[in-house]
C-alpha positions in Angstrom: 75.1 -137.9 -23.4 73.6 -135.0 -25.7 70.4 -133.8 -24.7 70.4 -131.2 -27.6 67.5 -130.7 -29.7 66.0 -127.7 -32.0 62.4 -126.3 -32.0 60.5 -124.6 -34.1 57.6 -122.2 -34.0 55.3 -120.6 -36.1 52.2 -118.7 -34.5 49.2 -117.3 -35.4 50.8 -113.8 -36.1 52.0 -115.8 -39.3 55.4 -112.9 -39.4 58.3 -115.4 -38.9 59.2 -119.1 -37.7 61.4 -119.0 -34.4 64.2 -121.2 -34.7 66.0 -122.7 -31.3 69.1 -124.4 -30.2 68.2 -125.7 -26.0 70.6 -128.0 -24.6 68.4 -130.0 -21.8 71.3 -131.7 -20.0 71.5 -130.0 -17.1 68.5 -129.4 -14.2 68.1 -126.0 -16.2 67.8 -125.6 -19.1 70.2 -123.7 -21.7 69.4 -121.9 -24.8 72.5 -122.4 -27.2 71.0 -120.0 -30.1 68.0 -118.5 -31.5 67.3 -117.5 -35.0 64.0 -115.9 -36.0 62.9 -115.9 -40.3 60.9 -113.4 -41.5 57.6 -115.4 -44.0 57.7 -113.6 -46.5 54.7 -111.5 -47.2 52.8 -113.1 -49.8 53.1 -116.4 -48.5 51.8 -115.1 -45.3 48.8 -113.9 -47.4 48.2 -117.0 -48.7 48.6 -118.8 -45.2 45.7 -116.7 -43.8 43.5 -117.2 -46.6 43.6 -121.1 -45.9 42.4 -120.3 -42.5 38.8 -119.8 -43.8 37.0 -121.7 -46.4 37.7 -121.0 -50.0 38.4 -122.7 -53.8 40.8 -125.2 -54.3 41.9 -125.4 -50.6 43.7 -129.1 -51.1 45.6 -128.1 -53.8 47.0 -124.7 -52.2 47.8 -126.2 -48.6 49.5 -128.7 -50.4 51.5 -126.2 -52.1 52.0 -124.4 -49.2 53.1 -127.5 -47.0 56.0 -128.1 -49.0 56.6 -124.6 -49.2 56.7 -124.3 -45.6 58.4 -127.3 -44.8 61.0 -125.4 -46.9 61.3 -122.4 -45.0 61.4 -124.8 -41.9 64.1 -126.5 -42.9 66.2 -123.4 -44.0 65.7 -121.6 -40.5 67.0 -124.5 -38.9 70.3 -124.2 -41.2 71.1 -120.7 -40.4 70.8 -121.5 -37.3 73.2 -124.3 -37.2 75.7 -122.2 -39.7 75.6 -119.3 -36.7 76.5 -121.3 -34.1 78.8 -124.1 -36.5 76.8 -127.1 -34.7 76.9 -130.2 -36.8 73.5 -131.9 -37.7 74.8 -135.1 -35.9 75.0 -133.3 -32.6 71.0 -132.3 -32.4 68.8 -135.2 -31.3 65.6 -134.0 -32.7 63.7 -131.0 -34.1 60.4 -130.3 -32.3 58.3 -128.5 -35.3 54.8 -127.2 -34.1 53.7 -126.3 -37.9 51.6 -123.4 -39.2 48.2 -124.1 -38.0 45.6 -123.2 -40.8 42.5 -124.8 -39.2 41.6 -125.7 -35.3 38.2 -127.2 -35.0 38.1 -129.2 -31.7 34.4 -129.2 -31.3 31.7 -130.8 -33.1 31.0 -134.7 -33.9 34.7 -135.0 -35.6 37.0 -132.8 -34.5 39.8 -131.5 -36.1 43.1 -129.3 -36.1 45.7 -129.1 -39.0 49.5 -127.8 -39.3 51.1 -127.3 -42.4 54.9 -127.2 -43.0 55.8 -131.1 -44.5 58.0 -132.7 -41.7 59.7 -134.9 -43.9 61.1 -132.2 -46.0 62.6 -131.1 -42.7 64.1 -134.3 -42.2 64.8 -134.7 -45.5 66.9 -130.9 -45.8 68.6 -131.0 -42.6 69.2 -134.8 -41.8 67.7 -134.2 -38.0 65.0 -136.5 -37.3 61.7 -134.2 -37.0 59.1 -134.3 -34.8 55.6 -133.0 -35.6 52.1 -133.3 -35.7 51.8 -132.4 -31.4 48.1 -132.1 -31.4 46.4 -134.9 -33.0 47.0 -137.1 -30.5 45.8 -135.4 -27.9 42.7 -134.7 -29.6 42.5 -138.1 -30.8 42.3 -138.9 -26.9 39.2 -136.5 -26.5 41.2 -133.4 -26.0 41.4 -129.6 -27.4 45.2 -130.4 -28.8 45.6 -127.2 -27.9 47.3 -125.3 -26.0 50.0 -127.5 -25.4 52.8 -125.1 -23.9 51.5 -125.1 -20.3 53.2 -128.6 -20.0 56.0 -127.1 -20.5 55.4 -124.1 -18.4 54.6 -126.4 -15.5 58.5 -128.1 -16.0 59.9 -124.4 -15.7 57.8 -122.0 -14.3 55.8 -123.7 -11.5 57.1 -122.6 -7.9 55.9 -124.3 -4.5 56.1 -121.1 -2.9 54.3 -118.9 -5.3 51.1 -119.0 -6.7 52.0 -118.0 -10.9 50.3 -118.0 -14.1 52.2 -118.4 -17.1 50.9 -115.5 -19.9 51.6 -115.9 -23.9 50.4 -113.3 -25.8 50.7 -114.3 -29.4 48.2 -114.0 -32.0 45.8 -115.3 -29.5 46.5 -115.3 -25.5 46.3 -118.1 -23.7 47.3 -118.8 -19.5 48.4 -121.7 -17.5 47.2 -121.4 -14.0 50.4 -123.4 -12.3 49.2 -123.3 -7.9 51.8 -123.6 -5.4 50.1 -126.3 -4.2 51.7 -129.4 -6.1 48.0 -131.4 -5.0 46.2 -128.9 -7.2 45.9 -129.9 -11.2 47.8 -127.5 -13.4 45.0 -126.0 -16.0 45.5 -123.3 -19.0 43.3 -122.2 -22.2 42.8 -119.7 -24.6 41.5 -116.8 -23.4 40.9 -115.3 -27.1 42.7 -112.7 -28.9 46.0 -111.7 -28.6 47.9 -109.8 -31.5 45.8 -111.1 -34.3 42.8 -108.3 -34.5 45.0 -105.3 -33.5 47.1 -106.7 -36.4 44.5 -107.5 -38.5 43.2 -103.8 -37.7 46.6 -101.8 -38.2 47.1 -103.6 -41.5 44.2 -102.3 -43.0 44.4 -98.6 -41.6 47.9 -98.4 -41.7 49.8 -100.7 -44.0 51.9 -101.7 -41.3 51.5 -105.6 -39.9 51.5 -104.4 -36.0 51.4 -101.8 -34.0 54.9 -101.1 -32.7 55.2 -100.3 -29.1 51.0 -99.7 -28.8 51.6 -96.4 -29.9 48.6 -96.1 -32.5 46.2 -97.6 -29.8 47.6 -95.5 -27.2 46.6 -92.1 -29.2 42.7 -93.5 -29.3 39.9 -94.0 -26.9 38.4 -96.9 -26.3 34.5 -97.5 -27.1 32.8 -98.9 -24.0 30.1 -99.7 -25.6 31.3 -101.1 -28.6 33.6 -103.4 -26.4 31.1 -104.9 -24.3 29.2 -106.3 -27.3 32.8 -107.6 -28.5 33.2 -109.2 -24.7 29.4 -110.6 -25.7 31.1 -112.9 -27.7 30.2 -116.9 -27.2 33.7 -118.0 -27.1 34.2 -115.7 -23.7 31.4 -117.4 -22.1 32.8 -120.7 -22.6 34.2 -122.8 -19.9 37.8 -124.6 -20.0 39.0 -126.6 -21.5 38.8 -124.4 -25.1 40.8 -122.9 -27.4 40.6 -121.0 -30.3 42.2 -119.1 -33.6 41.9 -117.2 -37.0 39.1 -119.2 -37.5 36.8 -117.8 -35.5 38.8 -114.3 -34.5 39.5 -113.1 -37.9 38.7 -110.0 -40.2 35.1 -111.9 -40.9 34.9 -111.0 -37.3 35.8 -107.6 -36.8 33.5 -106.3 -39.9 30.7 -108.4 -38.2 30.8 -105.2 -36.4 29.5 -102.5 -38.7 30.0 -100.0 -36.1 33.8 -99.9 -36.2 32.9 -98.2 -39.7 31.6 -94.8 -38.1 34.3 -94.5 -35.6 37.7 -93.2 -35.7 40.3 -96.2 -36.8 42.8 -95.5 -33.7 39.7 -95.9 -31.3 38.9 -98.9 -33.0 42.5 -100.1 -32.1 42.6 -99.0 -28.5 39.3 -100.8 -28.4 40.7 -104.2 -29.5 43.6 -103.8 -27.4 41.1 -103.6 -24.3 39.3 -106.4 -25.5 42.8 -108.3 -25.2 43.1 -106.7 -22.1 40.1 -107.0 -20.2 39.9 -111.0 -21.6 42.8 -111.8 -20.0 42.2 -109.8 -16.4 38.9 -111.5 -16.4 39.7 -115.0 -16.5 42.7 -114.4 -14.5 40.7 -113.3 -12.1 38.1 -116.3 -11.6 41.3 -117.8 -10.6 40.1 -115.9 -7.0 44.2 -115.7 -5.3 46.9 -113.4 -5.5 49.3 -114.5 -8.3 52.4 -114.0 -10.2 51.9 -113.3 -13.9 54.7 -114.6 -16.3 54.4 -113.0 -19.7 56.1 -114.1 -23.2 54.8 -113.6 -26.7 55.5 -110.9 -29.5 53.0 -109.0 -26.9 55.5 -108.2 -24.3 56.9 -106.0 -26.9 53.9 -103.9 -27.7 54.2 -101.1 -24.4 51.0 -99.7 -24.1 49.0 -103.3 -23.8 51.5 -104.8 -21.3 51.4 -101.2 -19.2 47.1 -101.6 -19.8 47.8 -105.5 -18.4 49.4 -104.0 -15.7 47.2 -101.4 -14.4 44.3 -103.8 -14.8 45.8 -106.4 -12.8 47.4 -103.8 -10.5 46.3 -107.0 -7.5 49.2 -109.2 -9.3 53.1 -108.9 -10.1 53.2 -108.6 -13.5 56.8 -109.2 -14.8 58.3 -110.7 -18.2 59.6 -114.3 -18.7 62.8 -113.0 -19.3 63.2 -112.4 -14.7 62.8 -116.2 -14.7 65.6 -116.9 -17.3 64.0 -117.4 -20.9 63.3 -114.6 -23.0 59.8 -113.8 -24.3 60.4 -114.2 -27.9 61.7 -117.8 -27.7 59.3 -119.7 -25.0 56.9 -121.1 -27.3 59.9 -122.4 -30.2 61.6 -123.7 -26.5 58.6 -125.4 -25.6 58.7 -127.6 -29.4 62.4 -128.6 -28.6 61.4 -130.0 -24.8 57.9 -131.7 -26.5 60.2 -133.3 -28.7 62.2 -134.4 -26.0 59.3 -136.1 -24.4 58.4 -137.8 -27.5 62.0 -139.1 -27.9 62.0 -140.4 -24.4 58.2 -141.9 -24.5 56.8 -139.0 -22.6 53.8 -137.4 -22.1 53.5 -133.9 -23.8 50.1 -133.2 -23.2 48.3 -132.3 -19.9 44.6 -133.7 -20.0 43.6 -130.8 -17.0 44.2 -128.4 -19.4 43.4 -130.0 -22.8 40.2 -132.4 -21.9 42.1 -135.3 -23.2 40.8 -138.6 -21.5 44.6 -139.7 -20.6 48.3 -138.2 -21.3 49.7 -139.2 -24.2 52.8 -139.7 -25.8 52.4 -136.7 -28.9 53.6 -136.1 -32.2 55.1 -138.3 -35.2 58.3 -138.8 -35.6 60.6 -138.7 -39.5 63.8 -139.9 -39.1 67.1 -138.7 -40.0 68.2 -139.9 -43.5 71.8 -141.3 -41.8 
């Protein structure tokens, strides 16, 4: 019986929806294909200006959520024209959206991804799966992050103690013990790519910094990190998450120091605050562990060789020595969620979300045939 289904991924680094092909019917699973499109650049624009409060935000998001749903549904036909796979043959597509707001505190909380589901279904003829977090949240949860479910179906070892690693726009960890009588847990630690992006777009034009090498030729600015690291988020305990609503250029000119010091210190700053966020609740964890990391920030060399001195205690090694490449572990993660779905599993684990009970997540938009 096919067990084939597509997922898609869109991050808060906003550059480009990852597109896969995992076929789960064998123990392990395969990756058929991967396909990554680029957003283009003004639509990414207007993507991070719905993150914050502005005029006429219902009629631009839904503008943009057709737009997206769009550019959705045309990664996932390239991707099928590479690899000549017929529509038919995919179960489901697993489609985690474009977050534009996560609010999962306060008297109603709320989270919101954009990119219209049934235009999906409606431009590939694949029923599409979306909409992962409400439910959770719905249940008393964060909604967020969900990936350490999945982490826990492929990385967990009963011989190893490991923590799983993204480093996206924000970081966040699943702490998966040995022990299979401890509870999995994960959150958001804070910032990953988005403020050294943020950062090198302004200074630089360019929407990252490739291989570290503009933080790398700065110094960072103890003092002006700690009163970063004073931030309230950091003091929070699990379960929390985060995003561009709260770590966003607002933010980083909060700080009118960065103003009076040299722009590459400022970025060798912010990738120690990345840094030293992750170390630190990594280390509450109190036990000797091995670190899994995926995320566009494997690829930046200077913060994963900064990761690695300040966690010099741990093995530090890439996703792609336990089988699945770094770029596509999140997008993977959407195709086995909407497995679950599909099958009337849970997709959500309530030791790291705060939900009150698993749950069975995201809606589902059937094929047209």
């Amino acid at each position: 019986m096919s067990e084939t289904y597509i997922g898609l991924m869109a991050g808060t680094s906003m550059d480009a929806i990852d597109a896969v092909i995992v076929d789960f019917s064998q123990p392990s699973l395969k990756l058929v294909a991967s396909h990554s499109l680029a957003i283009p650049e003004d639509l990414k624009n207007k993507l991070i200006a719905l993150c914050t409060p502005g005029d006429n935000e219902i009629d631009r998001m839904a503008q943009l959520d057709n737009q997206l749903g769009f550019l959705f549904a045309n990664a996932v036909n390239q991707l099928l024209d590479s690899t000549g796979l017929s529509p038919s043959k995919i179960n489901a597509i697993g489609s985690h959206g474009q977050t534009i707001r996560h609010t999962p505190n306060g008297d109603f909380p709320y989270t919101l991804q954009i990119g219209n589901p049934a235009v999906i279904s409606e431009q590939t003829n694949i029923t599409t799966i979306a909409d992962f977090r409400r439910k959770d949240m719905a249940a008393g949860g964060q909604g967020a992050p969900l990936a350490p479910a999945f982490h826990n179906a492929v990385f967990r070892s009963n011989k190893q103690n490991r923590i799983a690693l993204n480093i996206g726009g924000m970081a966040n960890i699943t702490i998966l013990p040995a022990d299979k009588n401890k509870a999995v847990t994960g959150f958001d630690t804070g910032p990953g790519n988005v403020l050294m992006d943020l950062w090198c777009m302004q200074h630089l034009n360019m929407p990252y910094d490739k291989d570290g090498q503009w933080a790398a030729s700065g110094k960072t600015q103890n003092t002006l990190l700690k009163k970063f690291l004073a931030d309230p988020y950091f003091k929070l305990a699990p379960p929390k998450s985060t995003g561009r609503e709260h770590f966003n250029r607002g933010w980083l000119n909060s700080y009118s120091e960065i103003q009076n010091e040299r722009p590459e210190d400022i970025q060798a700053t912010l990738c120690a605050l990345t840094v030293e966020t992750i170390a630190l609740d990594i280390e509450r964890n109190n036990t000797k562990q091995e670190i899994i990391v995926c995320g566009g920030g494997t690829h930046n060399r200077y913060l994963m060789t900064q990761l690695s001195k300040r966690l010099s205690d741990h093995s530090v090694k890439s996703s792609t020595e336990f089988g699945i490449e770094p770029n596509w572990v999140e997008a993977i993660a959407f195709a086995w969620l909407a497995r679950q779905t599909r099958n009337n599993l849970p997709g959500n684990l309530p030791t790291v979300t705060g939900a009150r009970h698993e749950a069975v997540l995201g809606a589902i938009y059937p094929a047209t045939d």
